[in-house]
Jmol script that loads the backbone (N, CA, C; Angstrom):
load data "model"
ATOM      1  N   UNK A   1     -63.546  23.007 172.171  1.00  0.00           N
ATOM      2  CA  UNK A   1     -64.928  22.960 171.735  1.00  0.00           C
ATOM      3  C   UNK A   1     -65.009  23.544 170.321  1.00  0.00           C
ATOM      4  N   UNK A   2     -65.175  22.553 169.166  1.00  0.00           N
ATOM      5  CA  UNK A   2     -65.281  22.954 167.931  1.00  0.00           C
ATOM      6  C   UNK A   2     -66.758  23.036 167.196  1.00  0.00           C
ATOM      7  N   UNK A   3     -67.442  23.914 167.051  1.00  0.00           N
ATOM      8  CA  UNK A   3     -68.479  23.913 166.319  1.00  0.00           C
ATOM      9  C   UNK A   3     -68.615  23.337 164.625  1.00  0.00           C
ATOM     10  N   UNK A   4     -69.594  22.861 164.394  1.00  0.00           N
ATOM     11  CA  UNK A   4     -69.581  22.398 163.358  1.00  0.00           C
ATOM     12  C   UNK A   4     -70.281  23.024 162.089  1.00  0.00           C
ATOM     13  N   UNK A   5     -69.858  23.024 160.905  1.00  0.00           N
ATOM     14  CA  UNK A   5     -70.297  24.113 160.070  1.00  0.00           C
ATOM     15  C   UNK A   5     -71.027  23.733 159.416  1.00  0.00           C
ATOM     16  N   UNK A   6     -72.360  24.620 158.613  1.00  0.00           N
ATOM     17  CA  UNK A   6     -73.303  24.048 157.796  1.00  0.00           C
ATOM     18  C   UNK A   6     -73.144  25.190 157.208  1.00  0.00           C
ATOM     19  N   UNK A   7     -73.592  25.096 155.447  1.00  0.00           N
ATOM     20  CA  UNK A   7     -73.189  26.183 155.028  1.00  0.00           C
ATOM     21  C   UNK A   7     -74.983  26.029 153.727  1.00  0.00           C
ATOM     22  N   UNK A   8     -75.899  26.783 153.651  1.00  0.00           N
ATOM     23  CA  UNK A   8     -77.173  26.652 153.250  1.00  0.00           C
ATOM     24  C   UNK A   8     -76.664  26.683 151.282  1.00  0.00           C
ATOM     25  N   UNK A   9     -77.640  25.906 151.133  1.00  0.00           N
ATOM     26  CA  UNK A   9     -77.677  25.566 149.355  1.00  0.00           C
ATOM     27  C   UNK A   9     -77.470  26.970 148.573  1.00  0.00           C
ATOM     28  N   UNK A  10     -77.961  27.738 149.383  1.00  0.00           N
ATOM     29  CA  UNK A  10     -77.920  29.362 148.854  1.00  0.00           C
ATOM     30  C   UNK A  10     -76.541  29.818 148.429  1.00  0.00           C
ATOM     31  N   UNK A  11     -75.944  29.460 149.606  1.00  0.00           N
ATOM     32  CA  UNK A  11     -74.680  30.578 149.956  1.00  0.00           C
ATOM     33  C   UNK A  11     -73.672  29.672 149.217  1.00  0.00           C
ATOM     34  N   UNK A  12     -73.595  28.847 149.278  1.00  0.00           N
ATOM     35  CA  UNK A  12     -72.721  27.735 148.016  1.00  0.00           C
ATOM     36  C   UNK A  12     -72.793  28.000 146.445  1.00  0.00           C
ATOM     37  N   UNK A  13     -74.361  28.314 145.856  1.00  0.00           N
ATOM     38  CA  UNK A  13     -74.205  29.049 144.778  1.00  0.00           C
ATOM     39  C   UNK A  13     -73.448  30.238 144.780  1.00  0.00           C
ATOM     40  N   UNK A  14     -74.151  31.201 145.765  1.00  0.00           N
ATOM     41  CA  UNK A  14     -72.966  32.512 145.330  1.00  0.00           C
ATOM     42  C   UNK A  14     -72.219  32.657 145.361  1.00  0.00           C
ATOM     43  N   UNK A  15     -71.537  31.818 146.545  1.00  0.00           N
ATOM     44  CA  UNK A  15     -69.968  31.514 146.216  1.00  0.00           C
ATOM     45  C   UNK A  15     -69.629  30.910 145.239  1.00  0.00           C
ATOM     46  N   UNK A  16     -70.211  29.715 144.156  1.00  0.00           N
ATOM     47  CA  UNK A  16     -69.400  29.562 142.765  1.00  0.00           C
ATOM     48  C   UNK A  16     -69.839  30.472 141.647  1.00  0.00           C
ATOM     49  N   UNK A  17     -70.615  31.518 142.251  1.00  0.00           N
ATOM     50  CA  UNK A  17     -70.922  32.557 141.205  1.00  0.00           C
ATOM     51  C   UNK A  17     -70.030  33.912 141.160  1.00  0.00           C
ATOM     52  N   UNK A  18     -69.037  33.479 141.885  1.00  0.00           N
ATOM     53  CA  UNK A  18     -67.800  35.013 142.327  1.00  0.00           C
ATOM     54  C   UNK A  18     -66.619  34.260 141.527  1.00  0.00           C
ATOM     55  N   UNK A  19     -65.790  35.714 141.426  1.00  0.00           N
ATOM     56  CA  UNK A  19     -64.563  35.488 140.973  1.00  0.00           C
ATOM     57  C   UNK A  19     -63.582  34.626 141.502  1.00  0.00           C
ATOM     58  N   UNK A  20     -62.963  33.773 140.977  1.00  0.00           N
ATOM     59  CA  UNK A  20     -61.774  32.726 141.774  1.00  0.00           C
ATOM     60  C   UNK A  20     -61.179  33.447 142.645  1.00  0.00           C
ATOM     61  N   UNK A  21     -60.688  34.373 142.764  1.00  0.00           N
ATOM     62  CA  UNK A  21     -59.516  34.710 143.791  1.00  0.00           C
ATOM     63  C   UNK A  21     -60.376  35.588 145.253  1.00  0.00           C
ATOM     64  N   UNK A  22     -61.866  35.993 144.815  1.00  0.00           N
ATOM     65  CA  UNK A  22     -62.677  36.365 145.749  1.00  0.00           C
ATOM     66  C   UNK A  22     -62.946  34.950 146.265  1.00  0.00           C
ATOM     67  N   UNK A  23     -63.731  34.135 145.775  1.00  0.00           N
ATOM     68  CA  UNK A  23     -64.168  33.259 146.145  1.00  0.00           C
ATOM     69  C   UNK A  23     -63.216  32.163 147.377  1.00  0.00           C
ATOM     70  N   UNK A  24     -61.704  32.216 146.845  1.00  0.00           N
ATOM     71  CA  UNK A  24     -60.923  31.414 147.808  1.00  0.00           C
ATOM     72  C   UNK A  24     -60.819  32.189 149.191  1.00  0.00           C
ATOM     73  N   UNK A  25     -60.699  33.485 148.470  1.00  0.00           N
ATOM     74  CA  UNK A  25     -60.140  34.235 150.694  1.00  0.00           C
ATOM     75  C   UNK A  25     -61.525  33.864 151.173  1.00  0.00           C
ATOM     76  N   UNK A  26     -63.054  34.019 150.742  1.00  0.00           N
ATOM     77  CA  UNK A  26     -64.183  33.495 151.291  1.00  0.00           C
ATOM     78  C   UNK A  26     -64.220  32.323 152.044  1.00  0.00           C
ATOM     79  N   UNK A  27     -63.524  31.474 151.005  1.00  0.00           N
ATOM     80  CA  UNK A  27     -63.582  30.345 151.656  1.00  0.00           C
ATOM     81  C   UNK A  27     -62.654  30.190 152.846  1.00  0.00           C
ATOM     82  N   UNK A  28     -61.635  30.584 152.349  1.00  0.00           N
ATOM     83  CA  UNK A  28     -60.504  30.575 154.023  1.00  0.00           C
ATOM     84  C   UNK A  28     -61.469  31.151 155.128  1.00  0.00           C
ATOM     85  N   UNK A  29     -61.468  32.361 155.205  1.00  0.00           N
ATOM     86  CA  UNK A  29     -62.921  33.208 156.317  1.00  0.00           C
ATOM     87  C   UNK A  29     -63.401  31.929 156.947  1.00  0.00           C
ATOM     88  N   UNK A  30     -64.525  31.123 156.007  1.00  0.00           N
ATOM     89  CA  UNK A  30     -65.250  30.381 156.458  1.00  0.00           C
ATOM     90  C   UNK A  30     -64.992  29.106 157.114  1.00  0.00           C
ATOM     91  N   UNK A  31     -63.723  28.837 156.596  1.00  0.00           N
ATOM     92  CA  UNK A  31     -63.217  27.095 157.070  1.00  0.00           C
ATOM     93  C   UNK A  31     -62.665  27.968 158.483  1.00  0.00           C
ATOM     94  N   UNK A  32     -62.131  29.407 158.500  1.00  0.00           N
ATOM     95  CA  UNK A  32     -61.681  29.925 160.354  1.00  0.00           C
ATOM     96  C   UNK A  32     -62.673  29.865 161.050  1.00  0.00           C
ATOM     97  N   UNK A  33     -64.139  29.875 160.622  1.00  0.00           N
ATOM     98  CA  UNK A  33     -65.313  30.340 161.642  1.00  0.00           C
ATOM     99  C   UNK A  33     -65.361  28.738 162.527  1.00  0.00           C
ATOM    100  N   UNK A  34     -64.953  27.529 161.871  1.00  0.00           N
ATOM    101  CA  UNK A  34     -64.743  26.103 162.766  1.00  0.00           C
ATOM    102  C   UNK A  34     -64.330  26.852 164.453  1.00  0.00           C
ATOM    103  N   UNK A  35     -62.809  27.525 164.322  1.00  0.00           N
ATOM    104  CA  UNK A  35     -61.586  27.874 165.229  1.00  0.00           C
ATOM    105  C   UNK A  35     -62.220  28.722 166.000  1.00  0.00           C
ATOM    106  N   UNK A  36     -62.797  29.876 164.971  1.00  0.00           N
ATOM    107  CA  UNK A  36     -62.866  31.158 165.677  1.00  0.00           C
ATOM    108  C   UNK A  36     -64.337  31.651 165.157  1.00  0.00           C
ATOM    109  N   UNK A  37     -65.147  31.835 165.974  1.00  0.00           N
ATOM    110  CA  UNK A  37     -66.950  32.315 165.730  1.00  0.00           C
ATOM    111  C   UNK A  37     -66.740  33.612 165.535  1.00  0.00           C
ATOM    112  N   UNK A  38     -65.417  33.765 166.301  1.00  0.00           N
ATOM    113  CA  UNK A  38     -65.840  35.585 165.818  1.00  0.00           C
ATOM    114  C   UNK A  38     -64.746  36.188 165.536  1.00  0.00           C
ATOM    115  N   UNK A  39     -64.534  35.962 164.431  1.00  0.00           N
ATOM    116  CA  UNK A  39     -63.260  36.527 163.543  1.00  0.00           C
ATOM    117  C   UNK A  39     -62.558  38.145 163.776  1.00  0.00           C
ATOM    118  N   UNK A  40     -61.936  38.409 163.621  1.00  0.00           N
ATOM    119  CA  UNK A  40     -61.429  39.655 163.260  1.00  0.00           C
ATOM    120  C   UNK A  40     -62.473  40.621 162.039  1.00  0.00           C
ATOM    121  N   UNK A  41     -63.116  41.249 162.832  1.00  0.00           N
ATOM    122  CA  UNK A  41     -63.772  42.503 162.151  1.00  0.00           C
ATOM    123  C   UNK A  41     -65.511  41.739 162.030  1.00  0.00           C
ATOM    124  N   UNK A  42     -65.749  41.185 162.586  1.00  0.00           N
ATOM    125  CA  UNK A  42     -66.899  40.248 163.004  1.00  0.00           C
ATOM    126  C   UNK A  42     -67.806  41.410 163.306  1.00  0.00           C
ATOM    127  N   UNK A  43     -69.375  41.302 162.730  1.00  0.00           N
ATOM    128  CA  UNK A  43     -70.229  41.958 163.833  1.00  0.00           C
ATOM    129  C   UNK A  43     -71.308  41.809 164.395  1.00  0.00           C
ATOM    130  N   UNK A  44     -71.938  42.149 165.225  1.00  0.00           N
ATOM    131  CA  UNK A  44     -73.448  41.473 164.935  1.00  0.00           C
ATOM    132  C   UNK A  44     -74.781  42.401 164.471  1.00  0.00           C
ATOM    133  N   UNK A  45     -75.735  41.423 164.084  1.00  0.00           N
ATOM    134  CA  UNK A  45     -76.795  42.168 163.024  1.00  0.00           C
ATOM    135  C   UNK A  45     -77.411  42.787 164.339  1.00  0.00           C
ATOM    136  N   UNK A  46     -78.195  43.712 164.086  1.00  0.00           N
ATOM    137  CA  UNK A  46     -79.159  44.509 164.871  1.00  0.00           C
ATOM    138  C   UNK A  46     -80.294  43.786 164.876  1.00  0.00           C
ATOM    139  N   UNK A  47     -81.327  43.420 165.787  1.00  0.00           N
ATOM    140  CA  UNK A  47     -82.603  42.739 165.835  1.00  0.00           C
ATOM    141  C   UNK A  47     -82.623  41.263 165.465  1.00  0.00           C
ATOM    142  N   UNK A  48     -81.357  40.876 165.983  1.00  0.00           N
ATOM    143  CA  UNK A  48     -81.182  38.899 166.239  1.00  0.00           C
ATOM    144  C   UNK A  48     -80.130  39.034 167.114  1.00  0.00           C
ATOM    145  N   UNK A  49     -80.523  37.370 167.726  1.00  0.00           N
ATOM    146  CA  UNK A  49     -79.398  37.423 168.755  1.00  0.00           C
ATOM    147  C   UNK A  49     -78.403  36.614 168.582  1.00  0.00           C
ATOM    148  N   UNK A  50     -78.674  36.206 167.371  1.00  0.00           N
ATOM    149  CA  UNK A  50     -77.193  35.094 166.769  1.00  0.00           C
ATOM    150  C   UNK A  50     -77.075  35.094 165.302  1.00  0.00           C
ATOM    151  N   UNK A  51     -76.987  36.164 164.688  1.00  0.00           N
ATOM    152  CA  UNK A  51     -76.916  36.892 163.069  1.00  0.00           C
ATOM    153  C   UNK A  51     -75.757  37.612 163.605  1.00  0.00           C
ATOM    154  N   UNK A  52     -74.854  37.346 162.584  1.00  0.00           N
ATOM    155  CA  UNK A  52     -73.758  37.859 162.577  1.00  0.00           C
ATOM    156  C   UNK A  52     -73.403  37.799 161.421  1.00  0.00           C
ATOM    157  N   UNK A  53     -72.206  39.176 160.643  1.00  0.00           N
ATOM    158  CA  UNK A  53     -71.433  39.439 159.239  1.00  0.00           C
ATOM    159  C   UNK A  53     -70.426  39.438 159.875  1.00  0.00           C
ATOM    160  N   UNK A  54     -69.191  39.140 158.567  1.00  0.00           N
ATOM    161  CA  UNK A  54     -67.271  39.505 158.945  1.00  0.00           C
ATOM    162  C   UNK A  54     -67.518  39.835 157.250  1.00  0.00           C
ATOM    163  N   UNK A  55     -66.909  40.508 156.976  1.00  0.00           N
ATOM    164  CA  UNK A  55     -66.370  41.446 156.114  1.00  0.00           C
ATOM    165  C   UNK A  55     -65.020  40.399 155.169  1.00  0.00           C
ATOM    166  N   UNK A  56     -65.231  40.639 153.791  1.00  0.00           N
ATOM    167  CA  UNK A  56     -64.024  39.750 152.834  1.00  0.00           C
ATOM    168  C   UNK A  56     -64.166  41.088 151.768  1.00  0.00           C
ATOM    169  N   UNK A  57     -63.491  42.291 152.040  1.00  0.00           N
ATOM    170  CA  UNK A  57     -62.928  43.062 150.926  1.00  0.00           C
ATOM    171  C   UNK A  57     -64.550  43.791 150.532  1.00  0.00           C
ATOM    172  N   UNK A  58     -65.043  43.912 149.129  1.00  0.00           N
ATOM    173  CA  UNK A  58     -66.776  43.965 149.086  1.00  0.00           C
ATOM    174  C   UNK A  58     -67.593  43.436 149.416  1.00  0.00           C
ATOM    175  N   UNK A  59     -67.259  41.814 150.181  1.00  0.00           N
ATOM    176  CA  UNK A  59     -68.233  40.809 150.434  1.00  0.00           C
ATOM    177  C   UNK A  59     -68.340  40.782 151.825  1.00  0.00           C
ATOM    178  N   UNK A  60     -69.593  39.954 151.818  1.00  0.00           N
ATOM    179  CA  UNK A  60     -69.967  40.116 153.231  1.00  0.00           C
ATOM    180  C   UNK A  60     -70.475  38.675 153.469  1.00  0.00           C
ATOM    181  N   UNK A  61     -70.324  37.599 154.509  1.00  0.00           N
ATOM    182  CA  UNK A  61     -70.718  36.597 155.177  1.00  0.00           C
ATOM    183  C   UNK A  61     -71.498  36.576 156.129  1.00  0.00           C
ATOM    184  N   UNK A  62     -72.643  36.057 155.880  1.00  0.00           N
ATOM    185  CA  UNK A  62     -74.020  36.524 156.764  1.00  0.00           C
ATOM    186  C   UNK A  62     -73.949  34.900 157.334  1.00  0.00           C
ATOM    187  N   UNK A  63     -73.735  35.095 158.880  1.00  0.00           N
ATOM    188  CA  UNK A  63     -73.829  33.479 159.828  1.00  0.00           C
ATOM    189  C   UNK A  63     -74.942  33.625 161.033  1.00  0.00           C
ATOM    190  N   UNK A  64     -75.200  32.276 161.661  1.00  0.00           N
ATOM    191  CA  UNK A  64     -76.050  32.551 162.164  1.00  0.00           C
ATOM    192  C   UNK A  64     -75.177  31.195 163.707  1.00  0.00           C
ATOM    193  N   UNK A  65     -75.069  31.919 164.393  1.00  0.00           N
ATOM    194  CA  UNK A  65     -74.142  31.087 165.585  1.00  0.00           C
ATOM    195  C   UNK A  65     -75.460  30.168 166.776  1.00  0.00           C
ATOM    196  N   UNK A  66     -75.293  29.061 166.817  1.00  0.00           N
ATOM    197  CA  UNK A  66     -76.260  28.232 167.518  1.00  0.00           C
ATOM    198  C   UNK A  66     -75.743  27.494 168.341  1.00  0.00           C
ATOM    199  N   UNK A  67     -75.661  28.256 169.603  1.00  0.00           N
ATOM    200  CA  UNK A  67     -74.834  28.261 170.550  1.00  0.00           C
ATOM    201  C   UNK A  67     -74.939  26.592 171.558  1.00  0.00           C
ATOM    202  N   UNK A  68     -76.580  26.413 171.640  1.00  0.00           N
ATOM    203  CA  UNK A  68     -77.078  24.945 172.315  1.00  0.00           C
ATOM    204  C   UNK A  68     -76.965  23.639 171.574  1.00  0.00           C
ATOM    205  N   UNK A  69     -76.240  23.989 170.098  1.00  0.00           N
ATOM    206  CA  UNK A  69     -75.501  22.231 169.171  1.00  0.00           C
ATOM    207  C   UNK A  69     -74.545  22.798 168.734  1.00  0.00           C
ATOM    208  N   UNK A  70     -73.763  24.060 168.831  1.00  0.00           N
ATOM    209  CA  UNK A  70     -72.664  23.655 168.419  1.00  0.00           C
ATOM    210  C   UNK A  70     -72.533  23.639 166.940  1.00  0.00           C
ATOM    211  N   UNK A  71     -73.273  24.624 166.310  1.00  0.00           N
ATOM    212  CA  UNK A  71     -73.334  25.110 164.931  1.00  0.00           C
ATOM    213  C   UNK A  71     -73.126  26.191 164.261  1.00  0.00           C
ATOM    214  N   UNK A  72     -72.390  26.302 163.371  1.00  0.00           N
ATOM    215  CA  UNK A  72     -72.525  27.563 162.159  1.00  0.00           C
ATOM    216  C   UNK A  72     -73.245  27.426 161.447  1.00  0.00           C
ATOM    217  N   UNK A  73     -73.936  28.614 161.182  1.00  0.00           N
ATOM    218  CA  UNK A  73     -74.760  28.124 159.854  1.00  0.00           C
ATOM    219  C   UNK A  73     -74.518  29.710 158.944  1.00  0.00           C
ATOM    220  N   UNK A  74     -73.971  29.502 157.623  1.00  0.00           N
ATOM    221  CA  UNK A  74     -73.456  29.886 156.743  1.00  0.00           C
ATOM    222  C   UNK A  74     -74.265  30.294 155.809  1.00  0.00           C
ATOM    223  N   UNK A  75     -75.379  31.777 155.795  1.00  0.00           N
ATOM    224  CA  UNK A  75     -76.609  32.049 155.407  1.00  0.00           C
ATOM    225  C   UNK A  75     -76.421  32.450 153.923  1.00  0.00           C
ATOM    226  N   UNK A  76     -75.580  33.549 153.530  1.00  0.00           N
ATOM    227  CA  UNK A  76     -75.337  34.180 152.535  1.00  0.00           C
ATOM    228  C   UNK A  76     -74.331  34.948 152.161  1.00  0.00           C
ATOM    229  N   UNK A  77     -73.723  35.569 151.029  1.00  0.00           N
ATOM    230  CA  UNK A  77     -72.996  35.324 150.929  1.00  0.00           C
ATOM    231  C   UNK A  77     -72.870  36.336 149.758  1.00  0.00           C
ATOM    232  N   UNK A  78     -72.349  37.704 149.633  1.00  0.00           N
ATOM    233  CA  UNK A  78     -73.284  38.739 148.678  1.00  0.00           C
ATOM    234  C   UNK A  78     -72.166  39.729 148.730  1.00  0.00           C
ATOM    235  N   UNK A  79     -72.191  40.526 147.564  1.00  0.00           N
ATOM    236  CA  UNK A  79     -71.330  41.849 147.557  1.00  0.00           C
ATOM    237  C   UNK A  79     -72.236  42.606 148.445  1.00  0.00           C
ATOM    238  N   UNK A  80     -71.096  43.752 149.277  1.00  0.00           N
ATOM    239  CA  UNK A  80     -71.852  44.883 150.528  1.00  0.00           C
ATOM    240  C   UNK A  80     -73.594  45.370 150.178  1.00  0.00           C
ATOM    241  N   UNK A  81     -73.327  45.656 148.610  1.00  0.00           N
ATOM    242  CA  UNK A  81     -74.673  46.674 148.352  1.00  0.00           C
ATOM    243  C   UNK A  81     -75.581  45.365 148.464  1.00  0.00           C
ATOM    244  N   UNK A  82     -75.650  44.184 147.973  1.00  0.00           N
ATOM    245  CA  UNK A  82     -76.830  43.389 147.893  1.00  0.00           C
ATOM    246  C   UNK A  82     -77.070  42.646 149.450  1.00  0.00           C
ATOM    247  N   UNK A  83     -76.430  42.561 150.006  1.00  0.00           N
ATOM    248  CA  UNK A  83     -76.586  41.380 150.790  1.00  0.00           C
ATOM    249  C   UNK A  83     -77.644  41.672 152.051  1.00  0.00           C
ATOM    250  N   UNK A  84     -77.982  42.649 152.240  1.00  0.00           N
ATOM    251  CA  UNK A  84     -79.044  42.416 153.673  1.00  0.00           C
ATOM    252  C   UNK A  84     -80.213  43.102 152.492  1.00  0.00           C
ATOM    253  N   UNK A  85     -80.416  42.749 151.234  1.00  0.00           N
ATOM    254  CA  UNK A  85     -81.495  42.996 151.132  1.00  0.00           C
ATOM    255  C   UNK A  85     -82.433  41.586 151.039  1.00  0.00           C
ATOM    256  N   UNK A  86     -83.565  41.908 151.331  1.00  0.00           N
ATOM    257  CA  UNK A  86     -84.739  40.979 151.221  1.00  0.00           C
ATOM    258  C   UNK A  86     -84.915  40.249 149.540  1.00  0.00           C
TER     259      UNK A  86
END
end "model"
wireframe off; spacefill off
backbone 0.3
color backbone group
């Protein structure tokens, strides 16, 4: 059972707005979340029930797991200090 990934217009900019060699392990992370929803060092957000971060060095991958189609969805995409802000 492979889920299928969507990754939001957002989180695609900030990823070509990072450094090349940040930006590729990101991308590896993200092409594993297909395999594996919940990666190594995975966690979930407090006050949702399908918000979840995994950790890339300073960065952080904000997903959102949709368990009844079979989706990732690939929210944002931010160094530690910025990313759960509003």
């Amino acid at each position: 059972m492979e889920y299928q990934l969507r990754i939001k217009k957002s989180a695609i900019k900030e990823l070509s707005k990072l450094p090349k060699p940040i930006a590729t392990r990101i991308s590896k992370v993200i092409d594993g979340l297909k395999k594996d929803i919940y990666p190594k060092g995975y966690k979930k957000l407090k006050g949702s029930d399908n918000d979840y971060r995994v950790r890339v060095g300073d960065y952080r991958i904000l997903y959102s797991i949709h368990d009844d189609v079979l989706i990732i969805e690939v929210v944002k995409i931010a160094h530690r200090k910025d990313v759960y802000k509003k």
